[in-house]
C-alpha positions in Angstrom: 43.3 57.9 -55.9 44.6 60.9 -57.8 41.0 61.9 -59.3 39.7 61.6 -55.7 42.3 63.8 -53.9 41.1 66.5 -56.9 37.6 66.1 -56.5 38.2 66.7 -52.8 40.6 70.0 -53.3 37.8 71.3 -56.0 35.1 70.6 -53.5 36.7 72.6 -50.5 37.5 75.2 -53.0 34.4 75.7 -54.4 32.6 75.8 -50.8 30.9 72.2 -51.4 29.8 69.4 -48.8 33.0 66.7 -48.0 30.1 64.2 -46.9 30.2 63.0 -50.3 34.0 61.9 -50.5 33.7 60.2 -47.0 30.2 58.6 -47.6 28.5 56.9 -44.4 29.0 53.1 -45.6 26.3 50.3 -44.9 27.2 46.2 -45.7 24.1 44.2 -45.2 24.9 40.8 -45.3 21.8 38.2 -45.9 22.1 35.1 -44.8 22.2 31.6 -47.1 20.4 34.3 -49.5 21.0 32.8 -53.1 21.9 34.3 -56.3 18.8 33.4 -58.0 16.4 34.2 -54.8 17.2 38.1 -56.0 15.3 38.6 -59.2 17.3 41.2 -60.3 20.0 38.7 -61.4 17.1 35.8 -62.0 14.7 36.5 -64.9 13.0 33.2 -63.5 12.7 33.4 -60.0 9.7 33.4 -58.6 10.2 34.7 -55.4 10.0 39.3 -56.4 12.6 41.7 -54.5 11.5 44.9 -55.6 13.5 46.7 -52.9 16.5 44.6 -53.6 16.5 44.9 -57.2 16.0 49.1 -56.1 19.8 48.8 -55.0 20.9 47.7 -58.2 18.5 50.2 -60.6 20.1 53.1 -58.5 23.4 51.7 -58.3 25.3 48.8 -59.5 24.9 44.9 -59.2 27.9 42.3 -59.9 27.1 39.7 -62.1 31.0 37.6 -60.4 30.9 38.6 -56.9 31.9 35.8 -54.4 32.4 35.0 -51.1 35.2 33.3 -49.7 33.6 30.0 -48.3 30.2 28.3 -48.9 29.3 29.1 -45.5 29.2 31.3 -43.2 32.2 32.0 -40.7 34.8 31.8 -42.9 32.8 34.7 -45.1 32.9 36.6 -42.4 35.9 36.7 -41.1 37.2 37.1 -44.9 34.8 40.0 -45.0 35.6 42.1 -42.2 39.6 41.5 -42.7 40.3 41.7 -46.0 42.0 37.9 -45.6 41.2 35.0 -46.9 39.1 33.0 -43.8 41.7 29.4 -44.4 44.9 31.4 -43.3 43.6 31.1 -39.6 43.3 27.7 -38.2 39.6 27.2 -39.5 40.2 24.6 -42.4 36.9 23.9 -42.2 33.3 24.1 -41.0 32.0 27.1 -38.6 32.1 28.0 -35.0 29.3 27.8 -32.6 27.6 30.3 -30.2 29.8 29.9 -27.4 33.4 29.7 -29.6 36.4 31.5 -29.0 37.4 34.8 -31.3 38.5 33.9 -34.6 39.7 37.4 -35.7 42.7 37.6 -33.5 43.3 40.5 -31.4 44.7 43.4 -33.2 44.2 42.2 -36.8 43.0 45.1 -39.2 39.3 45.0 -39.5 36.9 47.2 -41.7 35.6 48.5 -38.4 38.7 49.3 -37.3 40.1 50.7 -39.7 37.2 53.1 -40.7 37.0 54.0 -36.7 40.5 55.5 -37.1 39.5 57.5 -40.1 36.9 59.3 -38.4 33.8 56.7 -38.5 31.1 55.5 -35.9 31.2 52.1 -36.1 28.4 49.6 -35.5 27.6 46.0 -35.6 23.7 45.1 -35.9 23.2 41.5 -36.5 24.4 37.6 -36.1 28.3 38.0 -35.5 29.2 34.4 -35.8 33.0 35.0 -35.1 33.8 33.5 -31.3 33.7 36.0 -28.6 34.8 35.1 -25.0 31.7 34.3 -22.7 32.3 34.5 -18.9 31.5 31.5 -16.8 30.9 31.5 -13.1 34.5 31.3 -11.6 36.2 33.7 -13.0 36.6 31.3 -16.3 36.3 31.6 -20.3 33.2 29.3 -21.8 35.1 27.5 -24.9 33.3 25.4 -27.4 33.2 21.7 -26.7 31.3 19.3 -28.8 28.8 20.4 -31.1 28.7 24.2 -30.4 28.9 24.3 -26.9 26.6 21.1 -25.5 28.9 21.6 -22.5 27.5 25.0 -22.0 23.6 24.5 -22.2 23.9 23.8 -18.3 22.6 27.4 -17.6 24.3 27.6 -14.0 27.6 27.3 -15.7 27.8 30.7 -17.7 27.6 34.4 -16.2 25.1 35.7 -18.3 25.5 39.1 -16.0 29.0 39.8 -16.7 30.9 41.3 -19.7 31.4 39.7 -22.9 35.4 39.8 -23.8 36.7 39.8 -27.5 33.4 40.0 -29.1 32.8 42.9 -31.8 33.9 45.8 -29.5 36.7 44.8 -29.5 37.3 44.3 -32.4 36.8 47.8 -33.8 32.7 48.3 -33.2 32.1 51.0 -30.7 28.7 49.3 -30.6 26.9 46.0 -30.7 23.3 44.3 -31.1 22.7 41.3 -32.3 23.3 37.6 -31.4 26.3 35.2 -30.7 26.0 33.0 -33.9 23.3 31.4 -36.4 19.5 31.5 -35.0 19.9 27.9 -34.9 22.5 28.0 -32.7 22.5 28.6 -28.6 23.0 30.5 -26.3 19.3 32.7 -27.6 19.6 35.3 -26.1 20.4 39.5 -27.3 23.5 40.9 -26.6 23.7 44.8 -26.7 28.1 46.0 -26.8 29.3 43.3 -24.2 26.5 42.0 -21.9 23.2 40.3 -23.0 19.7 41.6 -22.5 18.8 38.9 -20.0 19.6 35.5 -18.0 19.3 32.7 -20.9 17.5 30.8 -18.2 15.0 29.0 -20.2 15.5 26.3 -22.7 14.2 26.8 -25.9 14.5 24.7 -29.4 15.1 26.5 -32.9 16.7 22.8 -34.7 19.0 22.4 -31.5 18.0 22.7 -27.9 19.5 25.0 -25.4 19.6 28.2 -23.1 17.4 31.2 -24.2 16.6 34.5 -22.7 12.5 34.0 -21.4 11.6 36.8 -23.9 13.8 35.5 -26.8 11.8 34.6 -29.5 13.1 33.5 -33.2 11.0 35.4 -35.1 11.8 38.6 -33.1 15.4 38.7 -34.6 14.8 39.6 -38.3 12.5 42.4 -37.0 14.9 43.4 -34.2 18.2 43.7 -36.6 16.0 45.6 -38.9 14.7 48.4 -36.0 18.2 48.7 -34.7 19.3 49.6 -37.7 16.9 52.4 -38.5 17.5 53.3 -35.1 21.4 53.9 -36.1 20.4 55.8 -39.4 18.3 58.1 -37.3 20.7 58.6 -35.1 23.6 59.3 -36.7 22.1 61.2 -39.7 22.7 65.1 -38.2 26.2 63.7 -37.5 26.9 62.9 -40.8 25.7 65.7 -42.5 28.3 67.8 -40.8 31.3 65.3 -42.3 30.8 62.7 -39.4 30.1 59.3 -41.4 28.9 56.5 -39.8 29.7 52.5 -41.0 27.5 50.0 -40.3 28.3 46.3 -40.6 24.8 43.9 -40.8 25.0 40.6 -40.8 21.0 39.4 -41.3 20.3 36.0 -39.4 18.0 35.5 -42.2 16.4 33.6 -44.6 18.6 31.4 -43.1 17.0 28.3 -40.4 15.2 28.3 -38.6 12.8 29.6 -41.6 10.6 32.0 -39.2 8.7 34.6 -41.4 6.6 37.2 -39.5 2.9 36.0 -39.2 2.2 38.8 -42.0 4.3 37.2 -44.5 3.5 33.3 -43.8 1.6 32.4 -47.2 2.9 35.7 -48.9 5.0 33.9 -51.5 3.0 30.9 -52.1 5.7 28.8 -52.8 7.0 27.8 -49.5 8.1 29.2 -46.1 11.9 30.2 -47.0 10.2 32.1 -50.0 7.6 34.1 -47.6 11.4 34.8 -45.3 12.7 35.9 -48.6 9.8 38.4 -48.8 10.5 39.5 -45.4 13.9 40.5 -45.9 13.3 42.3 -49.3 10.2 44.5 -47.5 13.1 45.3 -44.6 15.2 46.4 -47.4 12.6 49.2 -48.2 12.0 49.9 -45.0 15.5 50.8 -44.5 16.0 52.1 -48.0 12.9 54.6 -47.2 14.9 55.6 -43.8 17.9 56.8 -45.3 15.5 59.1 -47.4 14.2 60.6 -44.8 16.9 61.2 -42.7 18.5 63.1 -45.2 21.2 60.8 -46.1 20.7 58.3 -49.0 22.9 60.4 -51.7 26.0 60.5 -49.3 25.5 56.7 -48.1 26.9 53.8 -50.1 25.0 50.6 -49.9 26.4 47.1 -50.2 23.4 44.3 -50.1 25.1 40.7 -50.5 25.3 37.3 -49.1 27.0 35.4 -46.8 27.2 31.9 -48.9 24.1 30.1 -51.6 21.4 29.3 -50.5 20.8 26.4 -48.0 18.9 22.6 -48.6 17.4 23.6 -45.7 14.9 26.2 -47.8 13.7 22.7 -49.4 15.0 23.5 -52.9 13.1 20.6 -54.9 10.0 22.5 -53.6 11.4 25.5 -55.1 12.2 23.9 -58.0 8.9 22.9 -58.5 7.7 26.1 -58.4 10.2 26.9 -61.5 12.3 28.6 -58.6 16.5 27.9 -58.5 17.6 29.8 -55.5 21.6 29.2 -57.9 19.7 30.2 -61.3 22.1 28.9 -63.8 25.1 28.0 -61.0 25.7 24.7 -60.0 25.0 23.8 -56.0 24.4 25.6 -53.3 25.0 26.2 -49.6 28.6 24.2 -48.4 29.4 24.0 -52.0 32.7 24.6 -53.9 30.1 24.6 -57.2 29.4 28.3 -57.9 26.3 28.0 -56.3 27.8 28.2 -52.9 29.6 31.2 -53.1 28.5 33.3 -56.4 26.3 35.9 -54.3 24.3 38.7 -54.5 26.6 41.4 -54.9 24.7 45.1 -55.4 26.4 48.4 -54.7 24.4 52.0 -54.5 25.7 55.1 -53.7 23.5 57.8 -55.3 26.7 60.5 -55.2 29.0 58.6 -57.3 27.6 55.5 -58.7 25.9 55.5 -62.1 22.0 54.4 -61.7 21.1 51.1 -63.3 24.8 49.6 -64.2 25.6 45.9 -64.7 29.4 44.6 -63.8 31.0 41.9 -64.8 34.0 42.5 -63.0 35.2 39.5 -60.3 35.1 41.0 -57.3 35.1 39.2 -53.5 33.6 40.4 -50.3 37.3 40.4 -49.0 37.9 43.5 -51.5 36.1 45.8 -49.0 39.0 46.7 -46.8 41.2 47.6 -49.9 38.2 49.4 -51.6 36.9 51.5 -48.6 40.9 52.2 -48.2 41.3 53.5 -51.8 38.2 55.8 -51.0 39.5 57.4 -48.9 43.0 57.4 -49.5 44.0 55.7 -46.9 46.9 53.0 -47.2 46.4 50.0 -45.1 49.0 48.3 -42.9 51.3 45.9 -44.7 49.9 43.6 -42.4 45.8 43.9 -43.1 44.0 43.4 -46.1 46.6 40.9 -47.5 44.2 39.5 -50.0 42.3 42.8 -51.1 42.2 44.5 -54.1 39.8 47.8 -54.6 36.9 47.4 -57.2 36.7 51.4 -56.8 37.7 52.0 -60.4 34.8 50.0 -61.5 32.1 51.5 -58.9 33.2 55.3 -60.0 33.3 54.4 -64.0 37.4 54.3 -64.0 36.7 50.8 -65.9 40.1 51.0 -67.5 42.2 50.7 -64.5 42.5 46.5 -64.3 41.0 44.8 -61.5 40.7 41.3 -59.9 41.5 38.3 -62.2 41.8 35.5 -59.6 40.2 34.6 -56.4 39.9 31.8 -54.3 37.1 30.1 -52.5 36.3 27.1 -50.3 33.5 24.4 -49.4 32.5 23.5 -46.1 35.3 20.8 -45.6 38.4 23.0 -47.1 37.9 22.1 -50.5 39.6 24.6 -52.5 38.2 26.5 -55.7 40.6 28.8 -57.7 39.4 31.2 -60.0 41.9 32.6 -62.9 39.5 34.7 -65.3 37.3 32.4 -67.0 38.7 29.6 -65.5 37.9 27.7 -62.3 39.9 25.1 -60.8 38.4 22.4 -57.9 41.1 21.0 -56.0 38.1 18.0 -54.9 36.4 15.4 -57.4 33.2 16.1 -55.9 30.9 19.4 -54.2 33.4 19.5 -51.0 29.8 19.7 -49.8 26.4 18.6 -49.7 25.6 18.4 -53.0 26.2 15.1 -55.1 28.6 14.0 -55.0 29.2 14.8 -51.2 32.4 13.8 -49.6 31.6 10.9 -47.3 27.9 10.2 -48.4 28.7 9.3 -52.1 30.6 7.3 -53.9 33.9 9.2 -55.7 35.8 6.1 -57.4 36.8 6.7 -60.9 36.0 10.5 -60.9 38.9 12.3 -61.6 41.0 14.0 -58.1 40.4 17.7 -60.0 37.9 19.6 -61.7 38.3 22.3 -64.5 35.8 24.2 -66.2 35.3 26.9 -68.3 33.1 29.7 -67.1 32.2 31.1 -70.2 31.1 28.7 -72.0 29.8 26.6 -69.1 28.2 28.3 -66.1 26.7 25.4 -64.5 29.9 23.6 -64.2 28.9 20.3 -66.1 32.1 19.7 -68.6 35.3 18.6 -66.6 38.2 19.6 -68.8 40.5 18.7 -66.6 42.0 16.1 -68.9 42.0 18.5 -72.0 44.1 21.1 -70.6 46.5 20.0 -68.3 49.1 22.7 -68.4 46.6 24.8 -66.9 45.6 22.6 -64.3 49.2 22.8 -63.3 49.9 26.6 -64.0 46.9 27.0 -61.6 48.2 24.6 -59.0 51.1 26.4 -59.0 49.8 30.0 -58.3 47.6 28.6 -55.6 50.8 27.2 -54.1 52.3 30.4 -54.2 49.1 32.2 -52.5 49.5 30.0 -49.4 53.5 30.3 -49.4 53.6 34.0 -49.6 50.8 33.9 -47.0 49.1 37.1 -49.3 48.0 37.5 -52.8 48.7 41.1 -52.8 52.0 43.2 -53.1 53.7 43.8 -50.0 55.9 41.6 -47.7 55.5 38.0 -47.3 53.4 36.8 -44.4 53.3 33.8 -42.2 49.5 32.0 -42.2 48.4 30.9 -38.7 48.6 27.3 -39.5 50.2 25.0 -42.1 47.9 24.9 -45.2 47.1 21.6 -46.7 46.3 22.5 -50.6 44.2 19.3 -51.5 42.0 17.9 -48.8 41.9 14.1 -48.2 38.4 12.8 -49.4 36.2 10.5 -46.7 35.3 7.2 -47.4 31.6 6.5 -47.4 30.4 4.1 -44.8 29.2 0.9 -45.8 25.3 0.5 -45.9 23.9 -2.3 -44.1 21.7 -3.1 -41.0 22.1 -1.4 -38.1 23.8 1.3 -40.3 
């Protein structure tokens, strides 16, 4: 922080701009966007992302960057609080579109925090986090079933009345985007607190349920995409005068339903979740082209990641076919605890301080924003946020000495745990955790052993279990994990309670028996 604070003194001293000390901040966060589907990290792929792979030629990519889950609410949340997603009481799975708030009200989030250091804060995208819908009556609309089947009755919600505990209030002074995944209802726009119209049609994107009459699927990708150039134009004069802006956008895409723009369908010639693929990347210049013209792009820095691997639903063996693997060398995908689920994309530009065209192997986590944005701009965060945080600022800015993360931890749809400890990874599960073989509760898991060890290095893909060969660190491991959930942080600073009781290794379901009528 030291080098900063001088840079900063120098700077007013010599008469210079501040801007580029408190840069305007973007985190654009794909959706079940691979590692390989970027060909800036795949040699192979087949699917190009010239304006993806631009981020990383002017800036920096990360070879080890992870998410902390293998799908998406538990990313999120992680995300946006600098805490690991399985301290709350989601153990597993994701919310729906009509779920209660997950970040709980006055936790620390990036928006938050950056609001009180002198930011405009936005939200443009898929917010997947629980917000409080109003129902007629005066009452709260809570999930029930899958995702809300209680709610499709469209006489039962007040689309005209405010939103509660959605993203601004949570630290956003603004909002557009949509409740949860594109697969999931209500479809409808919601703009700060209210949405755009009366879901009082029924449409069908995988499940069936209330939509806005003008709500249309393959509007959404488009629509994130405009709002966001919008916010760049908007806010550009602002922030050349020292008023930075953040802005936090969660894509709905390539993730299902696979709905490329007419221009695109065919593009790839591989499949539909390739042509989406092509979509996003020709957004990404797009936006990369409006921060150029507003004046803006040396003093803005740029994080383009994922929010988990990419998804069975993109219809991988037809990508494989192709001599396409959405998890290039990685093991799994989407749900996983493999490193295909949560090894993302993970590219960082910010023309004023971050050297063109450099490769990191550094482990970093999407939870390190809060810590890193922090260190930027020497700010110290409560003792009570960012508990699981650590700034990769050193590494950004070329201070590569200064040690960074060795460890993190991530999980697989059903809670499965995955501990990293530098070139080690841990699996608390015998199987994926998820929906890759073996799955929990679809395949068979007698005689496998309860753990999984491998070693990174020497084996990316995860195919040599050495658990048996090196015990003593299966238990050294263990242990630290044990001491993560006790101390309820893995940082310095006072112990912390978690919101639930953690259980470390998850129970593993029994496969039903095949038969008739099965």
């Amino acid at each position: 922080m030291k080098s900063f604070l001088l840079s900063v003194l120098l700077c007013v001293l010599c008469g210079g701009s501040f801007a580029a000390e408190r840069p305007n901040i973007i985190v654009i966060l794909a959706d079940d966007l691979g590692f390989g589907d970027v060909s800036c990290n795949n040699p192979d792929s087949k699917i190009a992302t010239p304006n993806i792979d631009r981020i990383a030629k002017e800036g920096m990519r990360f070879t080890d960057g992870h998410t902390s889950s293998g799908v998406c609410t538990p990313t999120r949340y992680s995300l946006l609080t600098g805490r690991y997603h399985w301290r709350t009481h989601l153990q597993n799975g994701v919310l729906g579109g009509f779920s209660l708030p997950l970040i709980s009200e006055g936790r620390v989030t990036l928006a938050s925090f950056l609001r009180e250091q002198g930011y405009h804060t936005s939200c443009i995208g898929k917010w997947h986090l629980g917000m409080e819908w109003p129902l007629k009556g005066g009452a709260v609309a809570n999930d029930s079933g899958e995702f809300g089947k209680a709610f499709k009755d469209v006489s039962l919600v007040d689309y005209t009345s405010a939103i509660k505990n959605g993203p601004v209030d949570r630290g956003f002074d603004s909002y557009y985007g949509i409740s949860a995944s594109l697969d999931m209802f209500p479809f409808v726009w919601i703009r700060d607190r209210l949405p755009t119209e009366v879901a009082s049609a029924e449409k069908t994107w995988l499940r069936t349920g209330p939509a806005g009459p003008k709500f249309e699927a393959v509007d959404v990708q488009p629509g994130i995409t405009a709002e966001l150039i919008a916010t760049i134009e908007k806010r550009a004069e602002a922030a050349k005068k020292g008023d930075p802006f953040f802005a936090y956008v969660p894509l709905a895409s390539p993730h299902t339903p696979i709905v490329p723009a007419p221009e695109f369908l065919g593009k790839s010639g591989i499949n539909a979740y390739a042509d989406f693929v092509l979509q996003v990347d020709h957004d990404m210049g797009r936006i990369l082209a409006a921060l150029e013209t507003a004046g803006i792009a040396e003093d803005t820095l740029l994080i383009f990641t994922s929010d988990n691997g990419c998804s069975p639903q993109a219809d991988i063996p037809a990508l494989l076919a192709a001599g396409h693997n959405p998890s290039h060398v990685y093991r799994g995908h989407k749900a996983d605890a493999f490193e295909g689920g949560h090894r993302v994309p993970f590219l960082v530009r910010w023309p004023a301080k971050v050297k063109a065209g450099t490769v990191s192997d550094q482990l970093v986590g999407q939870f390190d924003f809060m810590a890193t944005f922090a260190d930027l701009l020497d700010k110290d965060l409560p003792p009570t946020a960012g508990e699981d945080s650590i700034s990769f600022l050193p590494t950004l800015v070329g201070e590569g000495a200064t040690a960074g993360r060795t460890s993190l931890v991530s999980q697989s749809i059903n809670g499965s745990f995955a501990i990293r400890d530098g070139q080690w990874k841990l699996l608390l599960c015998p199987g994926s955790g998820g929906w890759s073989a073996p799955r929990p509760g679809k395949d068979d898991h007698t005689g496998l052993p309860e753990f999984q060890l491998y070693d990174l290095a020497t084996d990316p893909g995860e195919k040599n279990n050495l658990v048996a060969a090196h015990p003593e660190r299966v238990a050294t491991m263990k242990t630290e994990m044990e001491k993560a959930i006790a101390r309820g942080r893995t940082t310095g600073g006072p112990d912390l309670k978690n919101d639930v009781e953690i259980v470390m290794v998850k129970p593993i379901p029994v496969p039903k028996p095949k038969g008739k009528g099965k």
